[in-house]
C-alpha positions in Angstrom: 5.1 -3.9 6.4 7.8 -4.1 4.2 12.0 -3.0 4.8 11.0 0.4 3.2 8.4 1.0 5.0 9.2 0.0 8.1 8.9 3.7 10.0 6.0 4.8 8.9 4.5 1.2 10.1 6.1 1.1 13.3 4.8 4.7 14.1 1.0 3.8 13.1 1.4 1.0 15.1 2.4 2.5 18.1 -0.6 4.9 17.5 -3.0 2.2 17.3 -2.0 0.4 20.3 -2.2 3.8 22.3 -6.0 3.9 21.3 -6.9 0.2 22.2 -6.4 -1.7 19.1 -5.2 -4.9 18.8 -2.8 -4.6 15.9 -1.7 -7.3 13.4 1.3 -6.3 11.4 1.5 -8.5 8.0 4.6 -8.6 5.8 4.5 -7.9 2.6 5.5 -10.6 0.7 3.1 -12.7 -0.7 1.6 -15.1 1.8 1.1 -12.3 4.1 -1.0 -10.3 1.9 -2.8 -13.2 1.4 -3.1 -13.8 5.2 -4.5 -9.8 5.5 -7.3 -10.5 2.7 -7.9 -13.8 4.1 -8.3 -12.8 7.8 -11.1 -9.6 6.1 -13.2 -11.8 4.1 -13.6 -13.6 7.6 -14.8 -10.6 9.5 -12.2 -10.9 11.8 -10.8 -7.4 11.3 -12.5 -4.0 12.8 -10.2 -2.0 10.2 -7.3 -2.3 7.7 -4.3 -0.1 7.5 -2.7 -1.0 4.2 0.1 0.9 4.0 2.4 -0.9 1.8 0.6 -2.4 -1.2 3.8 -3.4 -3.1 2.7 -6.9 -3.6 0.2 -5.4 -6.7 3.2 -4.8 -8.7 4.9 -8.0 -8.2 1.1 -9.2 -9.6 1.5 -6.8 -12.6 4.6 -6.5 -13.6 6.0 -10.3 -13.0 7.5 -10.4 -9.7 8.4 -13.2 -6.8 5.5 -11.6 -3.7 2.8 -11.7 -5.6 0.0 -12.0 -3.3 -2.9 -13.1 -6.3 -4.9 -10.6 -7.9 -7.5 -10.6 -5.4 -4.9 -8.4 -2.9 -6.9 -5.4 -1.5 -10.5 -6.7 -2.1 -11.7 -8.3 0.9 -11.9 -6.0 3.1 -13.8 -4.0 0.5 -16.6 -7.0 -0.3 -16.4 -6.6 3.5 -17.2 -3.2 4.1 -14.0 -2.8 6.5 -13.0 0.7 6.3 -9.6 1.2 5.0 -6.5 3.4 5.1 -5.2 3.0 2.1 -1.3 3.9 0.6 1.4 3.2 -2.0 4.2 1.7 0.3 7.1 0.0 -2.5 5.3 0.2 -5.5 8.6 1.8 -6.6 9.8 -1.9 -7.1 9.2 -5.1 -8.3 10.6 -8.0 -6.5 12.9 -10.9 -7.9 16.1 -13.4 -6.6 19.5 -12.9 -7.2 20.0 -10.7 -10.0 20.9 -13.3 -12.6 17.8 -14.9 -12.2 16.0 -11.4 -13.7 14.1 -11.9 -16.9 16.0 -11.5 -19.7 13.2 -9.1 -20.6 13.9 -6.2 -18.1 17.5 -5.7 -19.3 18.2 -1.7 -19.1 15.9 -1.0 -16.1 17.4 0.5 -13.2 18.1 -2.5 -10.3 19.1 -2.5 -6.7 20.4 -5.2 -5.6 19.8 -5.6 -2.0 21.6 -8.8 -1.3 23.1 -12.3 -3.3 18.9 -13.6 -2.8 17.2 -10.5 -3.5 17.1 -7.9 -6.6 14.6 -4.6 -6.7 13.7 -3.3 -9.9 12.5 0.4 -10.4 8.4 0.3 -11.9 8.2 2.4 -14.6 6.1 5.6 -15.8 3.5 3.4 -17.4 3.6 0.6 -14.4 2.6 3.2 -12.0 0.5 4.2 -13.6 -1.6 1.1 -14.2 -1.5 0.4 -10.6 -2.7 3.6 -9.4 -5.4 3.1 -11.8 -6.6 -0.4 -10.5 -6.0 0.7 -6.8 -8.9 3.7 -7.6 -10.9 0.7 -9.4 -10.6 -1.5 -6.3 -11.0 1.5 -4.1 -14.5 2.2 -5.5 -15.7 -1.3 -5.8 -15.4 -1.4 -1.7 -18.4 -1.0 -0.2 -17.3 0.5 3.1 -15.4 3.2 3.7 -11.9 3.9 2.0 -9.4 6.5 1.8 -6.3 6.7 -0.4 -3.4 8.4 1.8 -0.9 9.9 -0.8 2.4 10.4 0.6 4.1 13.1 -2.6 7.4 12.8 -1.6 8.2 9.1 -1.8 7.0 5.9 -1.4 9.9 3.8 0.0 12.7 4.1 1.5 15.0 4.3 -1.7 12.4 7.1 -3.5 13.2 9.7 -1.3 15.5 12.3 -2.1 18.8 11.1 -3.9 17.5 7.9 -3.6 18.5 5.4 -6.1 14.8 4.8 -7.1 13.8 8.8 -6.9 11.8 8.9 -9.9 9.6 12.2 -9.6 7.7 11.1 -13.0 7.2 7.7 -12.2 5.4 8.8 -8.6 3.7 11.4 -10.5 1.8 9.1 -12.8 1.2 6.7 -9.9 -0.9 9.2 -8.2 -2.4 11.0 -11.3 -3.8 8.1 -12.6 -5.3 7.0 -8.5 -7.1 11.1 -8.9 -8.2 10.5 -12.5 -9.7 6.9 -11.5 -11.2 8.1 -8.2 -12.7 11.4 -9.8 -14.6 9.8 -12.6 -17.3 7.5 -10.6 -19.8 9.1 -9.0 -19.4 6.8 -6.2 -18.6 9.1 -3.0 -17.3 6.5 0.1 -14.0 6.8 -1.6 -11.6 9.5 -0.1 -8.4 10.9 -1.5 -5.9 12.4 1.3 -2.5 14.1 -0.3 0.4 14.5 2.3 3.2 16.5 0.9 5.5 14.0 3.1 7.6 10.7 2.1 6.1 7.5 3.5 8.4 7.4 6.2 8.4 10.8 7.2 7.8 11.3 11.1 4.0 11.9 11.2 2.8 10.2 8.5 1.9 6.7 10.0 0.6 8.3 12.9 -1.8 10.3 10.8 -3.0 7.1 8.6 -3.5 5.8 11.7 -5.8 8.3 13.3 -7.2 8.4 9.6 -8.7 5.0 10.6 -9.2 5.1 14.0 -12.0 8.3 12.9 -13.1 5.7 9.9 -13.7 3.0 12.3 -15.4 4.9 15.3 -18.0 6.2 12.4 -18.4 2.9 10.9 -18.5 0.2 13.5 -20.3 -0.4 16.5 -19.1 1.1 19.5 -16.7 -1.2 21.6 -15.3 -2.9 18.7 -11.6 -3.1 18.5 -9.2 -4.6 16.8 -7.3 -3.4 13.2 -4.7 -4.9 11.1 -2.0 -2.5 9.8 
């Protein structure tokens, strides 16, 4: 969960609880991304709903919630089947806005409050991290599927949005196809939603995405999924 995302989470989590689960929700800011891997590589998890993934570009691009470069691998060494999407990669986290980098000067900001300033990723950053979601995608060896949501990917890339960049999102999810499509490997699924992240129905979906992972995965009688 992050802010931005915070609808389409709520929703799957409601979903999930209605079909048994116990749910975990983890924030998205650096420790509890590494909470989520940490609680996978023990086995403790029957599923993982990852739908905001923004900590990978705090890791790439230089950010404060960073949570390592191992952030969406353990339940993939694993083999915990995974809902996958691209919840805030629109931004990059830092402090107050004179504590940015001198280095990002000219790129479009939002400043949220006095202790916390968003930067807009770029074309080329989206890019990167779709490609090295699909690379971590296809080294899981369970089940995965990447849910693309087409219209947005937090709640300030939506329409009129301050961080609406149609090119940026485009290479994002280009580059997650073009990855994906050229390994033979085949646990790796690509769903396209022509919805924004927080668009009613689109956590609920994801989350009966994973429910029909799990039930074809696991064992039946096992419960339990982190979202």
């Amino acid at each position: 969960m992050f802010g931005l995302t915070t609808p389409a989470v709520d929703e799957a989590r409601e979903v999930l609880g209605g079909l048994g689960y116990e749910t975990l929700v983890f924030h998205a800011t650096g420790s509890g991304g590494r909470a989520l891997e940490k609680l996978a590589a023990d086995g403790r998890l029957a599923g993982v709903l990852d739908l905001t993934t923004t900590e990978l570009a705090d890791e790439l691009v230089g950010g404060i919630l960073t949570a390592g470069p191992d952030r969406l691998t353990a339940a993939g060494a694993a083999g915990i089947p995974q809902v996958v999407s691209f919840g805030a990669l629109d931004m990059v986290n830092f402090g107050p806005r004179e504590d940015v980098p001198e280095r990002f000067e000219g790129r479009t900001f939002v400043v949220h409050n006095p202790v916390v300033t968003l930067m807009r990723t770029t074309p080329g950053e989206n890019a990167e991290l779709g490609r090295r979601i699909g690379e971590k995608a296809l080294g899981a060896r369970g089940p995965v599927a990447l849910v693309l949501p087409l219209r947005g990917v937090s709640g300030i890339d939506a329409e009129a949005g301050p961080f609406r960049d149609e090119e940026a999102d485009a290479a994002l999810f280009e580059a997650v196809r073009r990855t994906v499509a050229g390994s033979p490997a085949g646990d790796v699924r690509i769903v396209e939603c022509d919805a924004h992240i927080n668009d009613p129905g689109f956590g609920a979906r994801s989350a009966r995405l994973l429910h029909r992972m799990i039930e074809e995965s696991a064992p039946a009688g096992r419960s339990g999924s982190a979202a």
